[in-house]
Each structure stands twice: as C-alpha cells, then as structure tokens.
C-alpha positions as CSV (number, residue, x, y, z in Angstrom):
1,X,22.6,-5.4,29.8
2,X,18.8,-7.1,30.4
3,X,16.9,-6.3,27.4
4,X,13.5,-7.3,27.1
5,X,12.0,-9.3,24.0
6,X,9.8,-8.3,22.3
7,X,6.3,-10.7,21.6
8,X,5.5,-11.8,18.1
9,X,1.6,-11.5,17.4
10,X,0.5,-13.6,14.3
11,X,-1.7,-11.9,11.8
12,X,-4.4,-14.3,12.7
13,X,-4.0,-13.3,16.7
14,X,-4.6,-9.5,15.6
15,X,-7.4,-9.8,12.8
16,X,-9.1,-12.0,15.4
17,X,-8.5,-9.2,18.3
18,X,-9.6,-6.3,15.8
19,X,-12.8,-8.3,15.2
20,X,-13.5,-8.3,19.0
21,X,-13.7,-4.5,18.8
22,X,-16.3,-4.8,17.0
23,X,-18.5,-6.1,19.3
24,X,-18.7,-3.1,20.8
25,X,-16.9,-4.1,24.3
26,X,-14.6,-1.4,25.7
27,X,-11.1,-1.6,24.2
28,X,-9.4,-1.9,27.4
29,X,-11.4,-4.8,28.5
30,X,-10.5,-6.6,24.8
31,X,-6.9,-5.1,25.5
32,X,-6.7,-6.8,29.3
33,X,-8.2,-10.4,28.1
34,X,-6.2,-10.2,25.1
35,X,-2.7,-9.3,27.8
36,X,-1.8,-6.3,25.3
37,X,-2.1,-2.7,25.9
38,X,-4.9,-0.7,24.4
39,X,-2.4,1.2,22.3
40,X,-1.1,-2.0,20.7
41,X,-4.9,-2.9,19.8
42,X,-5.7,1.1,18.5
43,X,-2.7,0.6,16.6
44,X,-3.7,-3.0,14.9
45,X,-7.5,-1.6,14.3
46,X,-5.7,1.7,12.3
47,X,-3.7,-0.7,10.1
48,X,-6.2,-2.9,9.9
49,X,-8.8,0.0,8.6
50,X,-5.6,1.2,6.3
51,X,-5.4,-1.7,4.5
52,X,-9.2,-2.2,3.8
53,X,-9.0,1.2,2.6
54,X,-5.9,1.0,0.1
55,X,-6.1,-0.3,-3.2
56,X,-6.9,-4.0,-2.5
57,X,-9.5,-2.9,-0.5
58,X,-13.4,-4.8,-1.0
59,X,-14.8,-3.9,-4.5
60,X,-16.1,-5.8,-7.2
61,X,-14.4,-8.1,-9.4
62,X,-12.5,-6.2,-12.5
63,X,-13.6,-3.1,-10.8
64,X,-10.6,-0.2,-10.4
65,X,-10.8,2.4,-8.5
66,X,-9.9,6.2,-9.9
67,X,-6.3,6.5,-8.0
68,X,-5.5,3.0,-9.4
69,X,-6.3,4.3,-12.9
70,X,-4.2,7.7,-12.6
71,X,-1.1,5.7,-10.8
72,X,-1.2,2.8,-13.9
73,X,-0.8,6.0,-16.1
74,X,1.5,8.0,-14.3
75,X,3.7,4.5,-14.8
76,X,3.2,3.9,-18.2
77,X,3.8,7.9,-19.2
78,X,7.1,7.9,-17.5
79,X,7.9,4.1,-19.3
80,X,7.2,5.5,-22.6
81,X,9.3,8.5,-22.0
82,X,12.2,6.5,-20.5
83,X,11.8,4.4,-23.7
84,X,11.5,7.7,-25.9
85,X,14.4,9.1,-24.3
86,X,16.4,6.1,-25.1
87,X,15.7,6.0,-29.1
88,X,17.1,9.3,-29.0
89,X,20.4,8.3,-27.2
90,X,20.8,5.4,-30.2
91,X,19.7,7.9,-32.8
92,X,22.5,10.5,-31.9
93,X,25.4,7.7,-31.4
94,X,23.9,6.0,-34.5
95,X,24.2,9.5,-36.3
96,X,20.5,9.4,-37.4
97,X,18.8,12.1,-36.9
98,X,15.2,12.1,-34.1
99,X,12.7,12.8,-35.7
100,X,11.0,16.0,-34.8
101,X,8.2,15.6,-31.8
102,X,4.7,17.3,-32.9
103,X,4.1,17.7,-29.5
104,X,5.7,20.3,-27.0
C-alpha cells in the first residue's frame, strides 16, 4: 500500500502563520501562500488562543490566577490526606492507637 506522509510544521512555521491572521487578510489567502489548508490554520490559531488562555497565559510577574489557587489546594488537601491516611495504617500495625480527628 502507498501511504502518504504526513508534513511536519515547526512551532516557529505555525506561530509565524497565526501571526499573519492577524493582519486581517482572508484566511484562505494566508492558507494558499502558506500551501496548508485553512482548516490546518483554524486549527493552529484555536491552539494557539488555548494556550494563551491556560494557566501560563500573559499576566504579571508573581501574579496567580484564581483556578491556579483552587487546583494548588485541591493538590495539597488530597497530599495531606494521603499522608493522614498513612499515619493511620502505621498506627494500627504499630498497635497505637489514632488519635481521634476533631473534625468530621
């Protein structure tokens, strides 16, 4: 069987090709210069857009955004319980007794 390979674009190919969007040509001129399809630039412009947008996206220095904050929580709460639920495990085989939580 004949199958066809596919291209490789570098990262630097497609941030400069999303860049040309912005000049406000049409998208299938760009796409026709560029020898891609349209869809292969829509598609390099969305991920582009999705990773401006994600947590790394542009903000100030030491600045953290809200979902950042609540994930870095989320993954120290389920740490400490991981950790909480192992003292437990050495208590019982140690034959100490836990001591009793004040909270539920």
């Amino acid at each position: 069987m004949n199958q066809k390979q596919r291209k490789r674009y570098t990262a630097e190919f497609k941030s400069q090709a999303v860049e040309l969007l912005e000049t406000g040509r049409p998208v299938a001129e760009i796409a026709e210069e560029l020898c891609i399809s349209s869809n292969l630039l829509y598609s390099w412009k969305n991920a582009s857009r999705r990773a401006q947008v994600g947590s790394e996206g542009p903000r100030a220095v030491g600045e953290r955004d809200g979902a950042d904050d609540l994930r870095a929580l989320r993954r120290e709460v389920a740490r400490l319980r991981q950790e909480n639920d192992i003292l437990k495990k050495a208590a019982v085989i140690l034959g100490t007794k836990p001591q009793p939580n004040s909270a539920p």
